[in-house]
C-alpha positions in Angstrom: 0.0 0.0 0.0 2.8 2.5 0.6 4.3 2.1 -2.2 1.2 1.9 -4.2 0.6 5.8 -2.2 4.6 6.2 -3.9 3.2 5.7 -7.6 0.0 8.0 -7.0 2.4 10.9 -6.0 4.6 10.8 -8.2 1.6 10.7 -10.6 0.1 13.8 -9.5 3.8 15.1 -9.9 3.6 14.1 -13.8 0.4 15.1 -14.5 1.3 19.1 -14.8 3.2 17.4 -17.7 0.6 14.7 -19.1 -2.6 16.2 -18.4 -3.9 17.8 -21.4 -2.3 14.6 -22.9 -4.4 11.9 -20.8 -7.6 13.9 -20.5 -7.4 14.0 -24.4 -7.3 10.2 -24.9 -10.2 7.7 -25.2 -11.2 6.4 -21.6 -9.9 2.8 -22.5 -6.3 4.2 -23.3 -6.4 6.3 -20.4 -7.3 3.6 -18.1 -4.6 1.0 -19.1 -1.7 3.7 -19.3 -2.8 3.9 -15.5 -3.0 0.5 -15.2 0.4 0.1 -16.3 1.7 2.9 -14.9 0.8 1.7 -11.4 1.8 -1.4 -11.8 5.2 -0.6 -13.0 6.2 2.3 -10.2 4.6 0.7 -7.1 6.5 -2.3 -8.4 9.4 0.2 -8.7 8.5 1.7 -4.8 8.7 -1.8 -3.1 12.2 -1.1 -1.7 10.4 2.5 -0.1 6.8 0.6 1.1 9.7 -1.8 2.6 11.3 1.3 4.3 7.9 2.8 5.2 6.3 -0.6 6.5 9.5 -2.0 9.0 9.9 1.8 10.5 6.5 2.6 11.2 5.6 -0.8 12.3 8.9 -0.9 14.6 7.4 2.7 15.9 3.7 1.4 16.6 5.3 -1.6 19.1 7.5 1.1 20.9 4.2 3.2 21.5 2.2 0.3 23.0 5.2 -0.9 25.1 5.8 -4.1 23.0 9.4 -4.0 22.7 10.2 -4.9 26.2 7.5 -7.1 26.8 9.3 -8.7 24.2 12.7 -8.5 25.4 11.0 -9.7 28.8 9.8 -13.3 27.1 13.6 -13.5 26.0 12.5 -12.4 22.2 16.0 -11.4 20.9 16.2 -8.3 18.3 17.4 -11.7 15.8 13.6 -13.5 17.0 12.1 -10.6 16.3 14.0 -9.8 12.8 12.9 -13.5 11.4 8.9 -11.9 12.5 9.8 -9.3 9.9 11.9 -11.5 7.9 8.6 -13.3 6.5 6.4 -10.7 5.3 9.7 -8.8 3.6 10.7 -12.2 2.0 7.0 -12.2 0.2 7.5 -8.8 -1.2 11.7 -9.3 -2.0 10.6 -12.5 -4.0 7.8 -10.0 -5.9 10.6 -7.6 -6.5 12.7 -10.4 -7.8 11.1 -12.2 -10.0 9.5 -8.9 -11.7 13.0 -7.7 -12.3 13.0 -8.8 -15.7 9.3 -8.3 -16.4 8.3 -4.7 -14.9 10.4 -2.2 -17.0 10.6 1.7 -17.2 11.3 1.2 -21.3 7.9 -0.3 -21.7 6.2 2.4 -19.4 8.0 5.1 -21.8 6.9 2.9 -24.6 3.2 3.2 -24.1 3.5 7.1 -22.7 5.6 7.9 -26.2 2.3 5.9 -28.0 -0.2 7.9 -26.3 1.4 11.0 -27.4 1.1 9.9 -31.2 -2.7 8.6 -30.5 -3.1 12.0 -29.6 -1.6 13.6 -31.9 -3.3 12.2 -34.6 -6.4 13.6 -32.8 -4.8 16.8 -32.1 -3.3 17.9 -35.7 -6.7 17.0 -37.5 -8.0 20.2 -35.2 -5.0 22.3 -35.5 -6.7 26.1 -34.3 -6.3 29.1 -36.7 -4.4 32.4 -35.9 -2.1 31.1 -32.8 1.3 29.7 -32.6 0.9 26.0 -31.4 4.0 23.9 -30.6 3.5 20.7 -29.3 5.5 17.5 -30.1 8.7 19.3 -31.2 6.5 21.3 -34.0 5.4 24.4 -34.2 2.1 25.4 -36.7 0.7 28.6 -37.2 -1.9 29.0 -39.8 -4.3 31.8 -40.5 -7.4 30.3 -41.3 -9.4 26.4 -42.3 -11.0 25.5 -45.5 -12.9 21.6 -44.5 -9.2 19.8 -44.0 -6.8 22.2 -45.7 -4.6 24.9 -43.3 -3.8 28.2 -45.7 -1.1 30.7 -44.7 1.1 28.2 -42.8 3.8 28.7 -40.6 5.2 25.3 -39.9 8.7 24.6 -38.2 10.3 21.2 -36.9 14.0 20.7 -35.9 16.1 22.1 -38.3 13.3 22.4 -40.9 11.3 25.9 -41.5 8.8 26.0 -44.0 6.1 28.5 -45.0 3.5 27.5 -47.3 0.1 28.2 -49.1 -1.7 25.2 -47.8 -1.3 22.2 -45.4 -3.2 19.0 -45.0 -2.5 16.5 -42.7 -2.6 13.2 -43.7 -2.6 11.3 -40.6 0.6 8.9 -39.3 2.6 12.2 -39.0 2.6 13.0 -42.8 2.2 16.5 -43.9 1.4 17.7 -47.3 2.5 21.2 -48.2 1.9 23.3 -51.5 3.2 26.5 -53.2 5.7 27.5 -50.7 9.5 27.7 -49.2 11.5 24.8 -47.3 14.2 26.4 -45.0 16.5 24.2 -43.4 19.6 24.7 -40.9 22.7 23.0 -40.7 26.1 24.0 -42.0 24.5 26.2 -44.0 21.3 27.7 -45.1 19.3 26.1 -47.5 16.1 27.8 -49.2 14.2 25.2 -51.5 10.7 26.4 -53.2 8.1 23.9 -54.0 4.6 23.3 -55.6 4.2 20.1 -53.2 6.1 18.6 -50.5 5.6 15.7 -48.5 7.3 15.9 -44.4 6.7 12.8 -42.7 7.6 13.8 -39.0 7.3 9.8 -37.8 10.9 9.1 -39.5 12.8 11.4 -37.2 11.3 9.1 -34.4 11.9 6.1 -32.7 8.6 3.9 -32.4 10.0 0.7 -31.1 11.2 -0.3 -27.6 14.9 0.7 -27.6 17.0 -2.1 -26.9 20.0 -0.3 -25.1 17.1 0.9 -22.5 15.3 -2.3 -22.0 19.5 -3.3 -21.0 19.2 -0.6 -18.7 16.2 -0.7 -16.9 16.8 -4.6 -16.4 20.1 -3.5 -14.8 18.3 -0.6 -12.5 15.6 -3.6 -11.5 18.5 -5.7 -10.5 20.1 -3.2 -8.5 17.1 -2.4 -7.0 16.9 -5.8 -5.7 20.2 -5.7 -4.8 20.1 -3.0 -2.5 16.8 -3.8 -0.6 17.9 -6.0 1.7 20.4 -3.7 3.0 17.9 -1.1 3.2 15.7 -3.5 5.0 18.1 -4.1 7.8 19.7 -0.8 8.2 16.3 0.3 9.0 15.1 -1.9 11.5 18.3 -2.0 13.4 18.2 1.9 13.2 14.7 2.2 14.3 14.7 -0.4 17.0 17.9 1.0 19.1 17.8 5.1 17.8 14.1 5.8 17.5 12.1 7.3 20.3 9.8 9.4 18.9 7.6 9.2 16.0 9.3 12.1 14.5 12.8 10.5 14.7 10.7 7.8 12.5 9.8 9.9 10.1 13.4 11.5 10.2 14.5 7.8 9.5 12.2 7.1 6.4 13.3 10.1 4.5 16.6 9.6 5.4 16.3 5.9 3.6 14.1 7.1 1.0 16.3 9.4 0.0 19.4 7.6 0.1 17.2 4.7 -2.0 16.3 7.3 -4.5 19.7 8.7 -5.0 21.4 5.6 -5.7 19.1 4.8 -8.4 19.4 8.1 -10.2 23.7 7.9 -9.8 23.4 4.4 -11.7 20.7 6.0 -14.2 23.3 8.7 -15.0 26.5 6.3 -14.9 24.5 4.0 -17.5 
């Protein structure tokens, strides 16, 4: 459940970014890009629930007086670890065997899909008389005749080109005629037209990249790696340092922190 709580904040943290994309999509797309996005990041959070869990639960028997009713029955600190133990082997066994299953590339995969589902939505309503950039392109067109864009302003990458008329053909392909193509590399290149045909979909990569599926097996396995350490650091931590609830939550962050760091070093490294 914690880390299920993880995955819906760091959500809310990506919707400022995917909002007008997600609330533009059909309601099935919508619903199984959160489905997989759930599943995914509170699969990705385990190691944090873990953190969250052992502290807080550690915390609740110091505030009913468990712990030395416990050391008072001879329960050792290593007795009272294996109670733990059980319920974190479960999850650690989840953690591992997803590890080569539960991948950030296929999350980016689907996101990078949506976006082209809604584009394809999005350019066959392109407004009139504003500057819209979205995708990487930029469109400005002064007014709509049925499916045709006159007046048009239309830059991508390197590429500049203005234009008597624009229609979108769907699957990224644009169809320009009667104007200019600018482009911008070493040098300057102005190219005039009668019709010319930009598909936007070749610049792009489509297909799960296989250098990234490497590394977010890698990041998985690390992950794994590292949890049990986390696990013990804070249970032996919380049992003998923490008195208070707020030296718990002190703790957590701490870990949480430390957790996330580590993950983001190895993303950069990679």
């Amino acid at each position: 459940m914690a880390s299920f709580l993880l995955s819906l904040i760091l959500f809310t943290l990506q919707f400022t970014r995917l909002g007008t994309i997600l609330l533009g999509l059909p309601p099935e797309d919508l619903l199984g890009f959160l489905l997989v996005w759930s599943v995914f990041y509170t699969y990705f959070f385990l190691p944090d629930g873990i953190i969250l869990a052992t502290a807080f639960l550690i915390n609740s028997f110091k505030e009913r007086k468990l712990i030395h009713v416990f050391y008072s029955f001879r329960i050792s600190e290593r007795k009272l670890l294996y109670f733990f133990f059980i319920p974190f082997l479960s999850v650690y066994l989840l953690l591992v065997g997803f590890s080569q299953t539960l991948l950030e590339e296929k999350v980016a995969f689907v996101r990078k899909n949506l976006v082209y589902k809604f584009q394809e939505n999005f350019f066959k309503e392109i407004p009139t008389k504003t500057f819209i950039n979205f995708g990487g392109v930029v469109i400005h067109a002064e007014e709509r005749t049925g499916n045709k864009l006159r007046n048009i302003f239309f830059k991508f990458g390197e590429i500049t080109i203005l234009a008597k008329t624009l229609e979108y053909r769907g699957n990224g392909l644009f169809e320009f005629s009667k104007g200019t193509v600018i482009t911008e590399e070493e040098k300057i290149f102005v190219i005039r037209f009668e019709k010319y045909l930009l598909n936007i979909r070749q610049f792009e990569k489509k297909e799960l990249r296989e250098r990234r599926l490497r590394e977010s097996k890698f990041i998985n396995i690390a992950n794994a790696l590292i949890t049990p350490f986390l696990f013990l650091g804070v249970f032996y931590t919380c049992l003998r340092k923490c008195n208070r609830i707020t030296h718990s939550y002190a703790l957590v962050s701490a870990f949480i922190l430390f957790h996330q760091i580590i993950i983001f070093i190895m993303k950069i490294l990679l």
